[in-house]
DRENPA-778724 format. One record per residue (C-alpha): residue number from 1; z, x, y; residue in one letter. Coordinates in steps of 0.02 Angstrom, whole numbers. Layout:
REM DRENPA-778724
<r i="NUM" w="Z" u="X" v="Y" aa="a"/>
...
END
This chain:
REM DRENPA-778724
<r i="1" w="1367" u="1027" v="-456" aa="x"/>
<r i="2" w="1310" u="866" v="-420" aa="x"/>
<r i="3" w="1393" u="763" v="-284" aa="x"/>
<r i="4" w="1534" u="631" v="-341" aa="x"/>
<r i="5" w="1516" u="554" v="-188" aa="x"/>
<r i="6" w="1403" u="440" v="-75" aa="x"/>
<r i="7" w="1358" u="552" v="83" aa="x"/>
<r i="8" w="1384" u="480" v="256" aa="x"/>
<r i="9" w="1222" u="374" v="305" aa="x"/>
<r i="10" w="1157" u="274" v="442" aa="x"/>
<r i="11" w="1132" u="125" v="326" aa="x"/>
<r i="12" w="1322" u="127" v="267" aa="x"/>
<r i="13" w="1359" u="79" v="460" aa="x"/>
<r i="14" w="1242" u="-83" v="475" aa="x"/>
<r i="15" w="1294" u="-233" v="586" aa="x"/>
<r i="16" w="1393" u="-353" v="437" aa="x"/>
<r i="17" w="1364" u="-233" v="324" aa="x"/>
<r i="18" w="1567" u="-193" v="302" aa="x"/>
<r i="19" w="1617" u="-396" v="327" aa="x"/>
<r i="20" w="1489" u="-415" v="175" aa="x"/>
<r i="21" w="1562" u="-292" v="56" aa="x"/>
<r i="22" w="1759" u="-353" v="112" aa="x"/>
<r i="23" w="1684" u="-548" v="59" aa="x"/>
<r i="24" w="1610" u="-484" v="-126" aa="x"/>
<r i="25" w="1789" u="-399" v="-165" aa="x"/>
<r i="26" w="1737" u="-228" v="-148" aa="x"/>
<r i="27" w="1931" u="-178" v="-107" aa="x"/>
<r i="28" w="1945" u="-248" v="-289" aa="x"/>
<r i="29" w="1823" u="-161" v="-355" aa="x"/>
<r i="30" w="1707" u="-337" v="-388" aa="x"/>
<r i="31" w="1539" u="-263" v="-275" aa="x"/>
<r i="32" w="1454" u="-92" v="-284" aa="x"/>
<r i="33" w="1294" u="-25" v="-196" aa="x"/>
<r i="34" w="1164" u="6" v="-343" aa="x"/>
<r i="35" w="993" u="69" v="-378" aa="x"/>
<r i="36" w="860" u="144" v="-223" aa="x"/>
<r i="37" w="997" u="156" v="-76" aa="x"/>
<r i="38" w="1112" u="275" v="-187" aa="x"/>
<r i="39" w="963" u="367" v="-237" aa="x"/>
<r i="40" w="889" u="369" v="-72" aa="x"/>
<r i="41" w="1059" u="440" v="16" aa="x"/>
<r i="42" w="1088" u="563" v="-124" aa="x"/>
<r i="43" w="890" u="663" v="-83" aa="x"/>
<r i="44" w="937" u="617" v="123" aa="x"/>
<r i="45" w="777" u="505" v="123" aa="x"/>
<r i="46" w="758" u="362" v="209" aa="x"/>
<r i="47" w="826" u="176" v="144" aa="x"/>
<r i="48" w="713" u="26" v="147" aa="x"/>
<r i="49" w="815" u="-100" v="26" aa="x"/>
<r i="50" w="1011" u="-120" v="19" aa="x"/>
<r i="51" w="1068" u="-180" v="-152" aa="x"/>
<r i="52" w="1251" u="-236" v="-204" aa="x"/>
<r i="53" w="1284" u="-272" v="-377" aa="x"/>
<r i="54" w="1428" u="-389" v="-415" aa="x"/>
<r i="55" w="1522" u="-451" v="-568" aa="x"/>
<r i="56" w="1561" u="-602" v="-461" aa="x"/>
<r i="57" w="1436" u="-751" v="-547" aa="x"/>
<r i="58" w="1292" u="-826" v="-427" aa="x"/>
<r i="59" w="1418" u="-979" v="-384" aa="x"/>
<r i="60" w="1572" u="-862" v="-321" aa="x"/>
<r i="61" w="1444" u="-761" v="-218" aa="x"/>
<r i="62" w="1360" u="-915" v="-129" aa="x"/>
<r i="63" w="1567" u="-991" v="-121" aa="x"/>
<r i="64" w="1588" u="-846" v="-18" aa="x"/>
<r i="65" w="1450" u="-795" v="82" aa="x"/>
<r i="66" w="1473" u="-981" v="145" aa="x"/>
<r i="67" w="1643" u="-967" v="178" aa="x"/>
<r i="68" w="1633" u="-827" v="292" aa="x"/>
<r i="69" w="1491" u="-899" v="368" aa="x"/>
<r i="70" w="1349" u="-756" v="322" aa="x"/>
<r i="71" w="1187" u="-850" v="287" aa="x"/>
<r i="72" w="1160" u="-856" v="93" aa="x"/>
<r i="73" w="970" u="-883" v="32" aa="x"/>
<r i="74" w="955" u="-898" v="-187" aa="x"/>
<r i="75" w="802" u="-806" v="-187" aa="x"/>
<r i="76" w="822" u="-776" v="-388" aa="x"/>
<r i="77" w="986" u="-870" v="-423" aa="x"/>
<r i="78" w="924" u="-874" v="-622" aa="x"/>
<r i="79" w="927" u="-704" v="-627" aa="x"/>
<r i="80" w="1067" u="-696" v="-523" aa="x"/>
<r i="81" w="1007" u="-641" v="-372" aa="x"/>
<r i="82" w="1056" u="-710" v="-203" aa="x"/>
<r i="83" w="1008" u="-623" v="-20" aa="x"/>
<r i="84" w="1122" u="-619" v="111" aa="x"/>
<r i="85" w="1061" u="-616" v="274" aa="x"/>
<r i="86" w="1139" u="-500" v="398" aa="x"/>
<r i="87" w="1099" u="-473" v="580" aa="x"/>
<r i="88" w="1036" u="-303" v="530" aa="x"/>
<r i="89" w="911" u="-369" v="403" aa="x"/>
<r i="90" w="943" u="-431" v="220" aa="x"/>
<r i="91" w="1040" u="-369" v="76" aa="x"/>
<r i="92" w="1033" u="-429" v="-92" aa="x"/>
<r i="93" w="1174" u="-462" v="-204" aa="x"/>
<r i="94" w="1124" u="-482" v="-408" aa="x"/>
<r i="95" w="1291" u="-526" v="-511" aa="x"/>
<r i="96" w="1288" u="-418" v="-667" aa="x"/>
<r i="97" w="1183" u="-443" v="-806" aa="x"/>
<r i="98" w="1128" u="-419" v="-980" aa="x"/>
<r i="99" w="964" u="-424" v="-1071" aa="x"/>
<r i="100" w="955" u="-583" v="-1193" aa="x"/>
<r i="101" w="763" u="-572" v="-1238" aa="x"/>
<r i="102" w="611" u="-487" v="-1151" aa="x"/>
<r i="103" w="426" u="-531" v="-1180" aa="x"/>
<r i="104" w="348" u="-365" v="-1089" aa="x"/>
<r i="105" w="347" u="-479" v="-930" aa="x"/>
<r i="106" w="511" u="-586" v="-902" aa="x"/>
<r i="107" w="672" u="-558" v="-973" aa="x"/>
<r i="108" w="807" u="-686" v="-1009" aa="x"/>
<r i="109" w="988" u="-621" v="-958" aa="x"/>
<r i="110" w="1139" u="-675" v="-975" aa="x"/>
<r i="111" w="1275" u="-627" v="-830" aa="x"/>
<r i="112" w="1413" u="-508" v="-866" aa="x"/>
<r i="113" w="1565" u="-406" v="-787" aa="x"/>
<r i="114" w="1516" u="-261" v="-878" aa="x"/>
<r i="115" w="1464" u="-123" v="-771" aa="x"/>
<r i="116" w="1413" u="-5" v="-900" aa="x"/>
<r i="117" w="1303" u="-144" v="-986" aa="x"/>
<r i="118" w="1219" u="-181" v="-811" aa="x"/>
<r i="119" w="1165" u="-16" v="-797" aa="x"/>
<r i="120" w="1108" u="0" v="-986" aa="x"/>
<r i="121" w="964" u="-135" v="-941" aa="x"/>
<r i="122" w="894" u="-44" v="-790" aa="x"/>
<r i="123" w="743" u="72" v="-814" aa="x"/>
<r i="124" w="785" u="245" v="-751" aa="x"/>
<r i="125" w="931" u="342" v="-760" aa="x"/>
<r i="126" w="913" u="395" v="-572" aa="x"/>
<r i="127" w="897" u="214" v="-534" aa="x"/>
<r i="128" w="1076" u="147" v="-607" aa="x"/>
<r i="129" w="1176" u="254" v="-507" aa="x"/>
<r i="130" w="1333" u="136" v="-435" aa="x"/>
<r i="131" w="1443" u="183" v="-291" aa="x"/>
<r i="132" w="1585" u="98" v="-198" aa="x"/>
<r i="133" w="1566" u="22" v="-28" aa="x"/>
<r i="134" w="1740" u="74" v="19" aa="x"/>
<r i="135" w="1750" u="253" v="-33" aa="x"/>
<r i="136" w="1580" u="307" v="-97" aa="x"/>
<r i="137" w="1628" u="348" v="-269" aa="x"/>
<r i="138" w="1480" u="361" v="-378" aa="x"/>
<r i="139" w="1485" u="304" v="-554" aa="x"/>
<r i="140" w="1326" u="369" v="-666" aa="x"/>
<r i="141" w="1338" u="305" v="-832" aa="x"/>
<r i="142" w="1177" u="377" v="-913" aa="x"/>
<r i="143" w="1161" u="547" v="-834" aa="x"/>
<r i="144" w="1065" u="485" v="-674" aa="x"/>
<r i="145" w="1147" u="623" v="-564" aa="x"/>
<r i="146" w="1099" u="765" v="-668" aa="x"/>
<r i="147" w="885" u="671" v="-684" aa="x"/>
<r i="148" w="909" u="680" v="-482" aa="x"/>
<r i="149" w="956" u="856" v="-472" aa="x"/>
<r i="150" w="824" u="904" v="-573" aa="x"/>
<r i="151" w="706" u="803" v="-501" aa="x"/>
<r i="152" w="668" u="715" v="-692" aa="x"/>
<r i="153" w="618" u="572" v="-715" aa="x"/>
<r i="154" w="698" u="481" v="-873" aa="x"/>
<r i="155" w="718" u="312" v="-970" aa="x"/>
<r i="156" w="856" u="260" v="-1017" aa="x"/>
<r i="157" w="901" u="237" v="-1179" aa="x"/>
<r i="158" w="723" u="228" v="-1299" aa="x"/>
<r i="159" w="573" u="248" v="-1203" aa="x"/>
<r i="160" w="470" u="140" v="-1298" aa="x"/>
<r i="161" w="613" u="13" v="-1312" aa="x"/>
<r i="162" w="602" u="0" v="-1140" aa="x"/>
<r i="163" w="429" u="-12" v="-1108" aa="x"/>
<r i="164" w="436" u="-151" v="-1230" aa="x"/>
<r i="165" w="566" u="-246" v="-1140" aa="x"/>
<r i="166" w="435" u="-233" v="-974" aa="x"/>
<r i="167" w="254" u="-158" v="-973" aa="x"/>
<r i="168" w="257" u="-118" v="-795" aa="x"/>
<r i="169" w="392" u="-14" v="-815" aa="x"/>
<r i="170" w="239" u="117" v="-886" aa="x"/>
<r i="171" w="159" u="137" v="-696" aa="x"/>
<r i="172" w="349" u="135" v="-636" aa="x"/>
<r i="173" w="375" u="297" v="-748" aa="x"/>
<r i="174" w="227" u="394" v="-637" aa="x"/>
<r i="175" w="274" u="325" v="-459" aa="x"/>
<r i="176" w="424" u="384" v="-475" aa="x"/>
<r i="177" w="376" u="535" v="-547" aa="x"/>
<r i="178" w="251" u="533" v="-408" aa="x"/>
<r i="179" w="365" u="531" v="-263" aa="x"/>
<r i="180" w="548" u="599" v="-350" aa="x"/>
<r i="181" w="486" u="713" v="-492" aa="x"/>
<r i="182" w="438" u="872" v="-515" aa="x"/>
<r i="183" w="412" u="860" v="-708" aa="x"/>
<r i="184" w="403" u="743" v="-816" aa="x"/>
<r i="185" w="515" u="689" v="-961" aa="x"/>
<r i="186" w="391" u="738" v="-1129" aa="x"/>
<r i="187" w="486" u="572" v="-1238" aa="x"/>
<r i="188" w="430" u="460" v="-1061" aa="x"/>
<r i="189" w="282" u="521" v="-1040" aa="x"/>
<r i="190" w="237" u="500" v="-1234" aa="x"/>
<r i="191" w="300" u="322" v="-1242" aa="x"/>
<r i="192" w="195" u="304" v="-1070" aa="x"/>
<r i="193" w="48" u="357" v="-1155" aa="x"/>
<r i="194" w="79" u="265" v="-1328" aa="x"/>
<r i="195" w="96" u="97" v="-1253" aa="x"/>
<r i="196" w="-40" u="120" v="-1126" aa="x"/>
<r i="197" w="-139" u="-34" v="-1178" aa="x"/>
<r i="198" w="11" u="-161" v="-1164" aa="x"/>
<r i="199" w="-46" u="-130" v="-961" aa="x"/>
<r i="200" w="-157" u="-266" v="-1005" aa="x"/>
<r i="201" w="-35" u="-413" v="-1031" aa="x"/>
<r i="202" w="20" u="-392" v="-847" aa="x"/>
<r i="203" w="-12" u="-476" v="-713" aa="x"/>
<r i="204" w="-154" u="-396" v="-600" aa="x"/>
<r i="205" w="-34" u="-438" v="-445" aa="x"/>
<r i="206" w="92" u="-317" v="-515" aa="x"/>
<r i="207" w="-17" u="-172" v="-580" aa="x"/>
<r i="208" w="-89" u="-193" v="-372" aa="x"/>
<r i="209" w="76" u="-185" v="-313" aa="x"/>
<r i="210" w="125" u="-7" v="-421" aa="x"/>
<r i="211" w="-41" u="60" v="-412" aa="x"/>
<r i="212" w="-42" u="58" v="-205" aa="x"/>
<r i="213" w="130" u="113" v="-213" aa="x"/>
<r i="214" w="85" u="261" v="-326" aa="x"/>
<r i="215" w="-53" u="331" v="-227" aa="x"/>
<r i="216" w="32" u="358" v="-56" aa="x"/>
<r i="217" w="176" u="453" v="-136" aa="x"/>
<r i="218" w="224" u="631" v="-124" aa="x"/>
<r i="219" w="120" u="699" v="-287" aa="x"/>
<r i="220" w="-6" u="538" v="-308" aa="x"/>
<r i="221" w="-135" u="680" v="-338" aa="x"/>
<r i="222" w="-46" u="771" v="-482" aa="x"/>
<r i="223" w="23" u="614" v="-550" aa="x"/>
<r i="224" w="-133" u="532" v="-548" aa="x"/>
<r i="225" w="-217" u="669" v="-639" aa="x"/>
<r i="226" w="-93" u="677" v="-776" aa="x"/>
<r i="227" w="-126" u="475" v="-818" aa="x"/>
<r i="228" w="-309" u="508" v="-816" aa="x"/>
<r i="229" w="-281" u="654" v="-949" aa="x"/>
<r i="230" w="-188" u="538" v="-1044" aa="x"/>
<r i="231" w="-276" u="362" v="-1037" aa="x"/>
<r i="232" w="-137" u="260" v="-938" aa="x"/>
<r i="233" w="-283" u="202" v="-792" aa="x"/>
<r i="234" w="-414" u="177" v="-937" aa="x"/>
<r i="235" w="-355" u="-11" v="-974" aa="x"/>
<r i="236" w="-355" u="-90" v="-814" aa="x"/>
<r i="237" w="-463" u="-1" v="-697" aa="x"/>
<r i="238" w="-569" u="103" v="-824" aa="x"/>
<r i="239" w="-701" u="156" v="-677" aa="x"/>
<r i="240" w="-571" u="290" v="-628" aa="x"/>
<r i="241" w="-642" u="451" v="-723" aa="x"/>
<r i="242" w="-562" u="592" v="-608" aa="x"/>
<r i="243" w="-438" u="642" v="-457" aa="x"/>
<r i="244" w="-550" u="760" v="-382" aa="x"/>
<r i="245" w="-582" u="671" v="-228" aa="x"/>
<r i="246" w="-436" u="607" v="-195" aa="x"/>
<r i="247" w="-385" u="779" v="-205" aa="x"/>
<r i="248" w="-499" u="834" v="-52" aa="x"/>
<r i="249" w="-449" u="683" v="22" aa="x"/>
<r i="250" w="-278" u="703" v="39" aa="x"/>
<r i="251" w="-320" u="878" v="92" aa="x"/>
<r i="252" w="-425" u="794" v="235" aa="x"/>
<r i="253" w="-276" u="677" v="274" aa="x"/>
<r i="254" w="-178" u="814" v="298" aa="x"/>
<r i="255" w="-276" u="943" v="411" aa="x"/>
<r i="256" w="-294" u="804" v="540" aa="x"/>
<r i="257" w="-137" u="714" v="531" aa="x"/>
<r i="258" w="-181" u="542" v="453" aa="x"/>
<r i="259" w="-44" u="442" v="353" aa="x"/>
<r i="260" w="-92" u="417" v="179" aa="x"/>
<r i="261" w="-149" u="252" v="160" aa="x"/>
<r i="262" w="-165" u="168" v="5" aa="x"/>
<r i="263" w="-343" u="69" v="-23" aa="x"/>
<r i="264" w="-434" u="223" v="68" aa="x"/>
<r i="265" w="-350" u="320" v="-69" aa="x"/>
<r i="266" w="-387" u="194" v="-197" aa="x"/>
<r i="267" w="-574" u="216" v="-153" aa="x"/>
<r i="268" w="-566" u="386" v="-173" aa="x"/>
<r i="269" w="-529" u="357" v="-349" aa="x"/>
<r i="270" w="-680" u="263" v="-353" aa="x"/>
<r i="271" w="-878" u="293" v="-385" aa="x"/>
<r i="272" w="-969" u="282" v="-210" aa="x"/>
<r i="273" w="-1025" u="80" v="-230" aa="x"/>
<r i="274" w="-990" u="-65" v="-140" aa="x"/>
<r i="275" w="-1028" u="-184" v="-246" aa="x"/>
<r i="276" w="-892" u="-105" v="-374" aa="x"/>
<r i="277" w="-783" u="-73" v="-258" aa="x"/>
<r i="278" w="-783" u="-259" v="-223" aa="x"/>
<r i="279" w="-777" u="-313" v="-418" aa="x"/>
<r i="280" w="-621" u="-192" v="-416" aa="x"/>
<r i="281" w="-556" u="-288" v="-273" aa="x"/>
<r i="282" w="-561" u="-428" v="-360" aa="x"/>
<r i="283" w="-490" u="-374" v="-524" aa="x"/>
<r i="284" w="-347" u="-326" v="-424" aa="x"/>
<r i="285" w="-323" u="-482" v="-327" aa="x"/>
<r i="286" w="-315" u="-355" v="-150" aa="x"/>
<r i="287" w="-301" u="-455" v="7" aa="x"/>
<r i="288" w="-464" u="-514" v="95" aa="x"/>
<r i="289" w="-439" u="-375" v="218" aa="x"/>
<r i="290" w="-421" u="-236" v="90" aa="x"/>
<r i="291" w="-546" u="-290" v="-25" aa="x"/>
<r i="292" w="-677" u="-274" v="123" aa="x"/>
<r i="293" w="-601" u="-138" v="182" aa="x"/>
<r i="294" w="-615" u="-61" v="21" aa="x"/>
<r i="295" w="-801" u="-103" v="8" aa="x"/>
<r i="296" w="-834" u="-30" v="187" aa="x"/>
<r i="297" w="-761" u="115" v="135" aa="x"/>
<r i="298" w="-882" u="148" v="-35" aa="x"/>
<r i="299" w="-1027" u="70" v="90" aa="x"/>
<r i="300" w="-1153" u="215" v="131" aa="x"/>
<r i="301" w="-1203" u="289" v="294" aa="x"/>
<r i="302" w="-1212" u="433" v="403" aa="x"/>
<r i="303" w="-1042" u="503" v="485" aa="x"/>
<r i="304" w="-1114" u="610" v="607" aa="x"/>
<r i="305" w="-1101" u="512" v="742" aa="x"/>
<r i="306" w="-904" u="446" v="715" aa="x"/>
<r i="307" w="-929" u="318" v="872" aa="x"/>
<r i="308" w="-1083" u="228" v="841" aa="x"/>
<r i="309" w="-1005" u="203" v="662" aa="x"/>
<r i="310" w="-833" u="111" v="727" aa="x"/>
<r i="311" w="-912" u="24" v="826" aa="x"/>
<r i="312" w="-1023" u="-53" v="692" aa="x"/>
<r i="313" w="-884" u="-53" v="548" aa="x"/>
<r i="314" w="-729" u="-43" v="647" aa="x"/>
<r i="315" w="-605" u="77" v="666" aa="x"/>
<r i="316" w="-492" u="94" v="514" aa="x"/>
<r i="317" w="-667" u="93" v="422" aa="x"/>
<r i="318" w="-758" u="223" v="506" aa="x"/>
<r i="319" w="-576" u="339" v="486" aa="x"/>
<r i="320" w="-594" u="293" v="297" aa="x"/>
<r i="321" w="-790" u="335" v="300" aa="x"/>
<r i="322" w="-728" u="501" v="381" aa="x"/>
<r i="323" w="-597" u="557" v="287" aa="x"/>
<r i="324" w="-684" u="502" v="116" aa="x"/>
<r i="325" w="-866" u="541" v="165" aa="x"/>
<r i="326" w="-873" u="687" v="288" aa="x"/>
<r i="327" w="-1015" u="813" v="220" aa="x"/>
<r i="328" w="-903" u="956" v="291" aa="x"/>
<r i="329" w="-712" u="972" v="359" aa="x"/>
<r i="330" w="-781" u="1027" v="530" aa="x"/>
<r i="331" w="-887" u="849" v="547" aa="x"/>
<r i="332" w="-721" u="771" v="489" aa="x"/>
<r i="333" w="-637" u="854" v="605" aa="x"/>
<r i="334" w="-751" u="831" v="729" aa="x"/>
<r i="335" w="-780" u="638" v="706" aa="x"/>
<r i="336" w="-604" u="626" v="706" aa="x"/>
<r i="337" w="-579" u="697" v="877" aa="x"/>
<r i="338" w="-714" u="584" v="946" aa="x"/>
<r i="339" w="-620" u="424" v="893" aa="x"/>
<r i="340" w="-453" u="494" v="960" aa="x"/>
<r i="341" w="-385" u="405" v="1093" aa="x"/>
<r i="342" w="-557" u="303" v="1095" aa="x"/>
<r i="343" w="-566" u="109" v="1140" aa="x"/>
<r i="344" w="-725" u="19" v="1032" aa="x"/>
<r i="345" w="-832" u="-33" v="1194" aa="x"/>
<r i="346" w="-925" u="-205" v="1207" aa="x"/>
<r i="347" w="-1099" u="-212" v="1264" aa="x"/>
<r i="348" w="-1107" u="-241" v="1431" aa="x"/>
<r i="349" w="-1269" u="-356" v="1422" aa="x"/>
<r i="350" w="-1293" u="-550" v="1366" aa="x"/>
<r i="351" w="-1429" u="-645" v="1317" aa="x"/>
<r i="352" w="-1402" u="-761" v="1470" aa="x"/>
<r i="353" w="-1458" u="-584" v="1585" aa="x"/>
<r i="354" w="-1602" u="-561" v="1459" aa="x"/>
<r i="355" w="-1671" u="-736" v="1524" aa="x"/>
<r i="356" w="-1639" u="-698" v="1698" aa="x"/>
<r i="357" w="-1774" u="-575" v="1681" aa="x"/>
<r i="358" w="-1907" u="-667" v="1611" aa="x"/>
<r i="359" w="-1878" u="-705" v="1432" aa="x"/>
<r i="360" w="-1891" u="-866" v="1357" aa="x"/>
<r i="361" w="-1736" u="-947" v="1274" aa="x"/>
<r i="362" w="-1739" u="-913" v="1083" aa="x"/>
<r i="363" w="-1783" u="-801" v="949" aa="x"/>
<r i="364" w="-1855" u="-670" v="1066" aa="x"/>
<r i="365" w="-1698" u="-648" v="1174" aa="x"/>
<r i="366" w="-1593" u="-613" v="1015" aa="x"/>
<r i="367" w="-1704" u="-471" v="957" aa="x"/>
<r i="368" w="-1701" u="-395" v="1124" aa="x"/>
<r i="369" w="-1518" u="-386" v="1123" aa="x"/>
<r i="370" w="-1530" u="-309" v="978" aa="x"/>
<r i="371" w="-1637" u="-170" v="1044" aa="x"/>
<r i="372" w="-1544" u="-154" v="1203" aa="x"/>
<r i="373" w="-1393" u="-148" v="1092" aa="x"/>
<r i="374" w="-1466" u="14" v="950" aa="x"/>
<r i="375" w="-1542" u="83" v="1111" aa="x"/>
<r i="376" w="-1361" u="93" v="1188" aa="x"/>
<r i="377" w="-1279" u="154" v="1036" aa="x"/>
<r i="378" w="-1406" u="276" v="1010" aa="x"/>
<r i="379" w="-1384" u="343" v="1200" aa="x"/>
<r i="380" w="-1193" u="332" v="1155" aa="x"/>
<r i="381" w="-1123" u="212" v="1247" aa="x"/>
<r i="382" w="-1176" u="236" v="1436" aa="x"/>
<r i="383" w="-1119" u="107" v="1577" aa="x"/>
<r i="384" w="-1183" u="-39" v="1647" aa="x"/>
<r i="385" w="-1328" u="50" v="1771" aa="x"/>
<r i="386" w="-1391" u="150" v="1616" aa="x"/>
<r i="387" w="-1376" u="-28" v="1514" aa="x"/>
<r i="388" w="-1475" u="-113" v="1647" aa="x"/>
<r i="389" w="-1614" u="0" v="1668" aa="x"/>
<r i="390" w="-1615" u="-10" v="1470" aa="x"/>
<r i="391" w="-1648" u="-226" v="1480" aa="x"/>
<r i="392" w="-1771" u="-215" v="1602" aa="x"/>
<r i="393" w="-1883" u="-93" v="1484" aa="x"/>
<r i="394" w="-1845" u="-193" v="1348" aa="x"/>
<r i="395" w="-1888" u="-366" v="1426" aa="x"/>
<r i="396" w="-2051" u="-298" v="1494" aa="x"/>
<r i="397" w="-2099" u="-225" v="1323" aa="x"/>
<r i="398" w="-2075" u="-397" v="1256" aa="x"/>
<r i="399" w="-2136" u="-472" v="1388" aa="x"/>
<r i="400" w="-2308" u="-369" v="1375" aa="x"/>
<r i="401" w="-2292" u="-397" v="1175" aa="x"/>
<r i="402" w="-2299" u="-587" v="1212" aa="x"/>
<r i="403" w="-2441" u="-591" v="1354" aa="x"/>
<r i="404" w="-2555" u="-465" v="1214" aa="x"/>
<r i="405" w="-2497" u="-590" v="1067" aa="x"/>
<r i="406" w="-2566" u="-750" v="1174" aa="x"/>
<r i="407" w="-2721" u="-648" v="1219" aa="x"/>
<r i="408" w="-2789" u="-590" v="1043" aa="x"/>
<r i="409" w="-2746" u="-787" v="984" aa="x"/>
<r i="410" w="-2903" u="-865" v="946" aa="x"/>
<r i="411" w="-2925" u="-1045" v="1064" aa="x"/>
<r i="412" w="-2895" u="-1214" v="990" aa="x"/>
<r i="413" w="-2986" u="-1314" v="1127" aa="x"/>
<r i="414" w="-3167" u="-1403" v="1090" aa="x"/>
<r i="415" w="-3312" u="-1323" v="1151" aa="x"/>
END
C-alpha cells in the first residue's frame, strides 16, 4: 500500500525551514509542501527544490515573511510566486491558483484557496502530491501515489487538454518518464505524439532546457528512442534520425565511470559535423561554451593518442572525443587512463629563447615554435633538456634554410 505519510528526510530538518512553515500557518493548515520534494522523498532520491504551496494571497505571504524578518524576494508575484530566502538556501512559496486562460505558452490564473483546484492545473499526477509540514500527511487528489508506485507516468485530467494549456508539457511527459517511469501511459503518450508539432510555438530556450534535462536521466536512451519512433524530436531538431550512439555512449560512460553529461550526449544524437553541430547550437540558443563544446566534440581527429589531443582541444573535449569517437572500448579505455589524474603541460620554450639562438625577430621565430611545439607533442611531452635539444635543431634547420634561401637569390647590384 502506498505510504500516507511523508518519510523522515534530511531536507524536512533545514536551518528556517520549521520558523518558515510556523509563519505561512501551516499549524492551520494555510501552507503545504507540493510537487518534486514530496515526490523526491517518497522514491528516497535526492531534493534539489523545496516548494510550499499556500492559500495565503502574494500580499499575506510577503506581510509575513517581513514580519518575522525572513528575506522575501517576488520572483513571480503575478503568478503568485514569492521566494523566501533561508540560511539553508531558498524556498519558494506560490499561493494557490487556478487556470483562467492558456495560450500553449503562458497561462493567466487567478488565485484560489482551493486545494483540490490547485492541484487540478498541475501536469502530472505524481507531481501534485501535497503534504503537511507539521505531520507529513499526504493528500493526492488525482491518484499521484498509485502513478509513483507504479512508476507511470500520467496527465492529469485530458492529455491533450493539457498539452494545449502548455506545449512543453509534451518533452515534460518523456523526462519524466525518462528518469521516474518504467512505462508509459498509452492516452500520454498518444496525445504526446498527436500534438507533436505544437513543439514549434515554443521558445527554443525552453525546448534547450527539457531536452538537456532529458538526456542525462535514468532511461534518456529508451526514452529517446521511443520519441524518435514516434516523431516528437522531428519538429525542432529534425537531424536526430536514431539513438544508436547514444546508446554505445552511455555504455562507454558507464564502463569508465564518467557522469552523463548532457551536450556530449546531445552530440551523440547528432551526425559527425561541426558545422551542424554548430547550426544546432544555435537553433538551440546553448551557451557559448556548449555550443563550441558541442562543435569540438562532432570535430574530426584521431583519438589514439588521448594527450596530444587535450592538449590541443582541452580536456572536457578530448573526454567527449573519447567517449563519442573511440574506434574500440579498449582505446577508450585506454585514452581514458592516460588523461587520468593528468595536468595539460605548457611548452616549456618561447619565442624570446628562439632569438637567443640566432633567429631573427618575426615570422620565422613563430613557425619554429610551431615545430618545436608538434615535435614535442609528437615525442609526448618530454622536459625541458629534451625541449632544448629540440630548439637548437630546429633553429639551425632554419637557420641553414635561410643562409641556402639568400644563396640561390639571384643579385640585384650593377655589374
Amino acid at each position: 500500500m502506498a505510504p500516507l505519510i511523508l518519510p523522515e528526510t534530511d531536507w524536512r530538518h533545514r536551518p528556517g525551514l520549521d520558523a518558515l512553515t510556523r509563519v505561512l500557518g501551516a499549524a492551520e493548515g494555510l501552507s503545504r509542501f507540493v510537487g518534486g520534494a514530496v515526490r523526491d522523498a517518497l522514491l528516497d532520491i535526492p531534493v534539489a527544490d523545496l516548494d510550499l504551496a499556500t492559500s495565503l494571497t502574494p500580499e499575506e505571504v510577503l506581510a509575513r515573511l517581513r514580519a518575522a524578518a525572513i528575506r522575501a524576494v517576488p520572483t513571480g508575484l503575478q503568478h503568485g510566486t514569492i521566494t523566501a530566502v533561508l540560511e539553508s538556501g531558498p524556498v519558494e512559496v506560490t499561493t494557490l491558483r487556478r487556470d483562467v486562460s492558456t495560450d500553449g505558452r503562458h497561462a493567466t490564473v487567478a488565485f484560489t484557496d482551493d486545494w483540490r483546484e490547485d492541484a487540478a492545473r498541475r501536469d502530472f499526477t505524481i507531481n501534485a502530491l501535497y503534504a503537511d509540514p507539521e505531520t507529513g500527511a499526504l493528500y493526492d487528489y488525482f491518484g499521484g501515489l498509485e502513478d509513483l508506485a507504479a512508476r507511470r507516468v500520467r496527465f492529469i485530467g485530458d492529455p491533450l487538454q493539457r498539452i494545449a494549456e502548455d506545449h512543453l508539457r509534451i518533452l515534460r511527459f518523456f523526462r519524466f518518464l525518462a528518469r521516474f517511469g518504467d512505462t508509459p501511459d498509452a492516452a500520454g503518450l498518444d496525445a504526446c505524439t498527436a500534438r507533436a508539432r505544437d513543439l514549434m510555438a515554443l521558445s527554443r530556450e525552453r525546448i534547450r532546457d527539457e531536452l538537456l534535462k532529458l538526456l542525462v536521466a535514468r532511461d534518456a536512451v529508451g526514452v529517446v528512442a521511443l520519441m524518435l519512433a514516434r516523431g516528437i524530436l522531428a519538429p525542432v531538431v529534425p537531424e536526430i534520425a536514431t539513438a544508436d550512439r547514444l546508446a554505445a555512449l552511455a555504455t562507454r560512460e558507464a564502463r569508465l565511470g564518467a557522469t552523463p553529461d548532457p551536450v556530449r550526449r546531445l552530440a551523440a544524437l547528432l551526425p559527425r559535423d561541426a558545422t551542424l553541430g554548430d547550426s544546432i547550437g544555435a537553433r538551440l540558443k546553448l551557451s557559448n561554451a556548449q555550443r563550441k563544446r558541442l562543435i569540438l566534440a562532432l570535430g574530426d581527429g584521431g583519438t589514439d593518442n588521448a594527450r596530444a589531443l587535450a592538449y590541443r582541444i582541452g580536456r572536457e573535449a578530448a573526454e567527449d572525443r573519447l567517449l563519442l569517437a573511440a574506434a574500440s572500448d579498449e582505446e577508450a579505455v585506454q585514452g581514458w587512463s592516460q588523461l587520468a589524474g593528468w595536468e595539460i603541460p605548457r611548452l616549456p620554450m618561447s619565442g624570446g629563447a628562439l632569438v637567443e639562438r640566432g633567429l631573427a625577430k618575426g615570422p620565422d621565430v613563430a613557425r619554429a615554435l610551431r615545430a618545436v611545439e608538434e615535435q614535442w607533442i609528437a615525442e609526448r611531452f618530454p622536459d625541458g633538456a629534451r625541449v632544448d635539444t629540440i630548439a637548437d635543431a630546429v633553429v639551425a634547420q632554419a637557420l641553414n634554410a635561410s643562409i641556402s634561401a639568400k644563396a640561390a637569390s639571384p643579385g640585384t647590384g650593377r655589374e
